[in-house]
C-alpha positions, 0 to 999 in steps of 0.5 A: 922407830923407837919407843919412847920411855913411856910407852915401853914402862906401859908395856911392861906394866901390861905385861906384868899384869898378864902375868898377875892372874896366875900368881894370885891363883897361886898365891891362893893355895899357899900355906897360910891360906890352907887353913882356911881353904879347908874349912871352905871346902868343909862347907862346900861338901857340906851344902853338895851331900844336902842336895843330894839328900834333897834330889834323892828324897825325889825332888821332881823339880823346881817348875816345868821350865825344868822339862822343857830346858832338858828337852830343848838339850835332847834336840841340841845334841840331836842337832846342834843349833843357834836358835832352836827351830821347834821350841816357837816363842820359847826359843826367843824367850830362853837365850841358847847358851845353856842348851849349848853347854849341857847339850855337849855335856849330854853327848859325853854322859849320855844321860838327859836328867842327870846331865842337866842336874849336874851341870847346875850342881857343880855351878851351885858349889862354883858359885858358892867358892865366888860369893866366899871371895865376894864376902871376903874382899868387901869385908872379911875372911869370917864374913864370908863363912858367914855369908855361905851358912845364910845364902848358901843353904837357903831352900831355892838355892838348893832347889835350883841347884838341883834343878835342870834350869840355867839359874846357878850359871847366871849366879855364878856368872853375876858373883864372878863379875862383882868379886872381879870388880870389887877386886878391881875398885881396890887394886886397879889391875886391868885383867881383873876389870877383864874377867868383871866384863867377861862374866857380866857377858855370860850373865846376859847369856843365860838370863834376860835379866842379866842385861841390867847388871850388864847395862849397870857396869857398862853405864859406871865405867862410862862414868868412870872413863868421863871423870878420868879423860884425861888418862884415857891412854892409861884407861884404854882398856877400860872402853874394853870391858865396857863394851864386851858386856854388851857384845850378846845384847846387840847381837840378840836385839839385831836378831830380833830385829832380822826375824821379827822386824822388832828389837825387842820382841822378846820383851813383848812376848814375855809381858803377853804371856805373863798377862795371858796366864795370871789373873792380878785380881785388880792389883795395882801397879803399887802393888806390882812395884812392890812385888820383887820386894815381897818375893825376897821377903818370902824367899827368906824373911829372916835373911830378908829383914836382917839385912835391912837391919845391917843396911841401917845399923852399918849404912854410914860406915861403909868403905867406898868399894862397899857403897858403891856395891850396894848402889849396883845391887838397888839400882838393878833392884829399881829396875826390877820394880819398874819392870814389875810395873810395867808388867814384865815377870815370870809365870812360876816359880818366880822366887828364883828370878830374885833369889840373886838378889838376896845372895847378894846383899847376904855379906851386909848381914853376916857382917852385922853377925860377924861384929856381934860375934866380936863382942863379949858372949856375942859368939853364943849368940851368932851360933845360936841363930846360925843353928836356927836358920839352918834348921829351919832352912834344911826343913824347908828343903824338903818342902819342895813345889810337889806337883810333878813328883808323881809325872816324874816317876811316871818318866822314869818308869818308862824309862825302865820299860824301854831299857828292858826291852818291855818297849820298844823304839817303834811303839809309841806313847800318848799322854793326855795331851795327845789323848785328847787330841786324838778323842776331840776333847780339846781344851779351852784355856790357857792354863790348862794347856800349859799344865798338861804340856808341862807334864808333857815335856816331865814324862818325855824328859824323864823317858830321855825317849822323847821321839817315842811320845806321840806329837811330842813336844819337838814337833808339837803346835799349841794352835792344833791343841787348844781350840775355843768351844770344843770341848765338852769337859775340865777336870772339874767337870767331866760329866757326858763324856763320850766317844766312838771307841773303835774310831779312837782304838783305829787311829791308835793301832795307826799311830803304834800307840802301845801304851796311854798315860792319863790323870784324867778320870773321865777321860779314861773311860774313853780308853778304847776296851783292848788296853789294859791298866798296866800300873798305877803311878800315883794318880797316873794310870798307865794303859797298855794293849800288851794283855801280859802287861796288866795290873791286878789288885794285890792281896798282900799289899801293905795296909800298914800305911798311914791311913785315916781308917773306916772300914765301911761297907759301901756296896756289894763286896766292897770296903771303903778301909781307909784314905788320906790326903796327898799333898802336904797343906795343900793336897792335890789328891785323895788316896783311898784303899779299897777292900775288894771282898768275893762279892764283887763282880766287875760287870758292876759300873760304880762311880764316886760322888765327892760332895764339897762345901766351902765351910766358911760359907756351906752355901758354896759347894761343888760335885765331882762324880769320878769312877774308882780304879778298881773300874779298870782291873781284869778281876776274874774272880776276887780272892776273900781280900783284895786291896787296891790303892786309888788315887784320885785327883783335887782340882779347885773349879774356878769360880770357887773360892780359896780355902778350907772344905768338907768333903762328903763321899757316896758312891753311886752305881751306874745303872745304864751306859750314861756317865751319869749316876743314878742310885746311891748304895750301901751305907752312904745312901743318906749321909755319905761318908764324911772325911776330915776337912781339905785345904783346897787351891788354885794356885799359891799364887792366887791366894796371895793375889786375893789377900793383896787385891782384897778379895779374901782376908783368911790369914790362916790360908796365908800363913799356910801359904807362906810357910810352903812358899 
């Protein structure tokens, strides 16, 4: 049977095209193109060297979803799986592609951390390369320089390209699936729709939220196929690519449905954890609407507001290809704003779930750049807040979320241990999640068990020996650690503590346990006496039962620190010499240099009163009785001067208010085997000492909440809270 003459010029149109994707690959690296490749490049090189500056100056990561994602890499290389069985509802909120690519990176590299973190750099500079050819198709080759010097260096896209999460794949995924498309509004080549459908197929891999650009593309091509039916031959291939986005969608909503008998489960388990775990103060769903535009606005205000001003001043002049651009990005932006409404979200860092949005909508404003740069002088001005925003952004990059800088280096200490031998693979670690497990000091709360299992997951992942923790997160079951009603303290409240100290040192002796990680002051009065204090890690004290492992004070250690000085006598042979607060403007510990003088005697039981007053109400205050470091160090005999080093947790009880506070210190010596304190010493016995005031929180969140719900106007706490955001 012989073809007829249109069907053959058909298939050799196709063909042609088939051949099309190769020659404008080549055609990339001619050289008329170098030029501008080099300069490209340049950028490129320039944005990887920062974030290695940011990782080495000891970024710990962009939230705990970090540990969690690297520790759900271990189990894949460990045994390769579809859905991980030990992850519970996890597994059903986080789709399995990541773990599928950096677990077989993992297997070639052999290291946990940096396998993660390199994965998501070299997606981060793959991304950036996509979003120069974004800016580049819907405007110009000098808008997309632009573009790069205002999204590409933007603190969360830095912090998330160092991060061990999945974000800088579904970028790249989103970017590559709109400059595919775009290319394909103005030239109508079909492999270029292909690779658009592709790359929205592996944006709804990685990223729940990925599934709405996809709904969005496949939905325009519908529409697309129904104002041309009739050259539905010639378009056949377009039915493709509007099915392909869809092909992991359907797969997983049946999944859901074969497993949990509901479709979107999911769906449900991520809006009940989101309910469970914040406190919206009241807020209404206005202000939950609003909630992904405040979030872009503190991702970047300037980026932000700029491109709201581009959007107006170039709105009518836009290309058809350009409006139809905008109109994808705002619808997924509706849909956002509806599932913020309905109560959908993230419980940290949430900033990252709409940075993709900000990346995207960046070419409007460096085209608004670009044009001024056109202009007569308009070149001064365009550098001169290039270079400002840059500035401003690289500092900000240093700014990084803290919280788990110190569990970090905890992890990466035990990692060191077990290289050299000084633990081995038959000894066993226990955290303070386990600690209490084991003590029956069970936790009440929601939050408090996400905190500790997240520092947790960061000391496992960062060990990359995550079997040697005792109930580790791959086998561990939050209904067996938190239990309503059994539990005798917080971290605020620690007071009458106790515990059978040889049942605790038996069921540790069974388990192998050889070294205890606890933050918790009180709770390392319950470390059983044949443990020592190993090291100090910030305000993590590690405990081992290997006596040629324990610490004790140094006498030469550096006081050349920036302390706040005092040098008060405070007890027998002891010296308050200095403190400082740890945390930026916000700080989560006091750190405090003892002097340690001959007339000390370790058979002495002291403990630390902190007094807070909230000062813009002194009527509201708060106590904390914690026990110095020095508590645990074996000293035989003090030398003339021992200086110790004690770090000591702030936590914000809950019924306390956001804010500024007086922090008076007295410390009180324990004149019987009670926790509780009875005589106030040395100089403090009628005042106390009184430090410089502390910014205490909850959380970022939280202040924010109270400003939106009205339940705490103090702008200079949300100024404060803007600048670290």
């Amino acid at each position: 049977m012989e073809l007829s003459k249109a069907t053959k010029d058909y298939l050799m149109e196709q063909t042609k095209s088939l051949k099309q994707p190769a020659k404008d690959f080549q055609s990339m690296f001619e050289s008329k193109n170098k030029r501008y490749f080099f300069w490209l490049f340049l950028l490129l090189t320039a944005q990887f060297i920062f974030q290695v500056f940011v990782y080495k100056s000891g970024f710990p990561g962009a939230s705990g979803d970090d540990f969690f994602r690297a520790l759900m890499t271990y189990e894949w290389r460990e045994s390769p799986y579809l859905v991980s069985s030990s992850f519970g509802l996890i597994s059903v909120l986080w789709f399995p592609t990541h773990f599928w690519i950096t677990g077989l990176i993992y297997s070639l590299t052999n290291n946990l951390v940096i396998s993660l973190t390199g994965v998501s750099i070299l997606f981060s500079l793959i991304g950036l390369f996509i979003l120069f050819h974004l800016a580049k198709t819907l405007f110009n080759r000098q808008t997309g320089y632009i573009t790069i010097l205002l999204a590409g260096f933007l603190p969360w896209q830095i912090w998330l390209g160092i991060s061990m999460t999945e974000m800088t794949m579904y970028f790249s995924s989103i970017l590559a699936g709109f400059m595919f498309f775009i290319k394909w509004q103005k030239d109508r080549k079909p492999y270029q729709l292909f690779l658009s459908s592709i790359s929205f197929l592996l944006a709804t891999m990685f990223r729940p939220e990925g599934w709405i650009f996809a709904g969005l593309f496949s939905i325009y091509l519908m529409v697309f196929l129904i104002r041309n039916r009739a050259q539905l031959t010639k378009h056949g291939y377009v039915i493709a690519s509007a099915i392909i986005p869809c092909l992991f969608i359907l797969s997983w909503l049946a999944y859901n449905f074969k497993t949990f008998g509901n479709p979107v489960y999911f769906l449900q388990i991520n809006k009940l954890a989101v309910q469970n775990q914040l406190d919206l103060h009241g807020m209404t769903f206005y202000i939950n609407g609003l909630k992904p535009f405040f979030l872009m606005l503190i991702v970047s205000p300037v980026l932000f507001l700029l491109t709201i001003l581009s959007l107006v001043i170039c709105f009518c002049s836009l290309k058809k290809n350009q409006r139809n651009y905008l109109i994808f990005i705002l619808a997924q932006l509706a849909v956002m704003v509806a599932a913020s409404i309905y109560g959908a979200g993230t419980t940290a860092a949430p900033q990252r779930y709409v940075l993709i949005n900000i990346i995207l909508l960046a070419p409007f404003a460096a085209y608004i750049l670009n044009l001024l740069w056109n202009k007569r002088y308009g070149y001064i001005a365009v550098v001169f807040f290039l270079c400002i925003h840059l500035g401003i952004n690289g500092f900000k990059s240093f700014c990084y979320p803290s919280y788990y800088k110190d569990t970090v280096k905890v992890g990466k200490y035990l990692k060191n241990s077990f290289e050299l031998g000084l633990i081995t693979d038959s000894e066993q670690i226990s955290t303070e999640l386990a600690f209490r497990r084991i003590a029956g000091q069970f936790l009440t709360t929601q939050k408090d068990f996400l905190i500790l299992t997240s520092e947790h997951a960061a000391l496992e992942a960062h060990s990359e020996r995550p079997r040697n923790f005792l109930f580790n997160i791959l086998q561990l079951e939050e209904k067996e650690i938190l239990k309503k009603n059994q539990t005798v303290g917080n971290h605020n409240n620690n007071k009458g503590i106790s515990a059978d100290s040889s049942r605790i040192s038996a069921k540790l002796k069974e388990m192998q346990v050889t070294r205890i990680i606890l933050e918790n002051r009180e709770l390392m009065n319950m470390v059983p006496p044949d443990f020592y204090l190993e090291k100090m890690i910030g305000n993590y004290a590690i405990f081992s039962n290997h006596f040629i492992a324990r610490s004790i004070p140094n006498s030469k250690l550096d006081a050349g620190k920036k302390f706040n000085p005092i040098r008060k006598f405070i007890g027998k042979g002891i010296n308050l010499k200095g403190y400082k607060y740890r945390g930026g403007f916000f700080p989560n510990s006091l750190h405090i240099l003892w002097e340690l003088d001959n007339e000390y005697s370790s058979s002495d039981k002291y403990r630390i009163r902190m007094a807070f007053s909230y000062l813009p109400n002194p009527d509201k205050k708060f106590e904390r009785i914690v026990t110095p470091i020095f508590h645990w160090y074996k000293i035989d005999a003090a030398a003339d001067s021992l200086l110790v080093e004690d770090n000591i947790p702030l936590f914000l009880p809950d019924n306390m208010p956001n804010g500024d506070y007086s922090l008076k210190l007295s410390l009180v010596k324990q004149d019987s085997d009670s926790i509780n304190p009875t005589v106030e010493i040395g100089e403090m016995t009628n005042k106390g000492i009184v430090l410089l005031p502390v910014t205490l929180i909850s959380s970022k969140r939280e202040v924010l909440a109270d400003f939106l719900g009205s339940k705490n106007h103090d702008w200079k706490l949300l100024a404060k809270t803007l600048v670290v955001l």
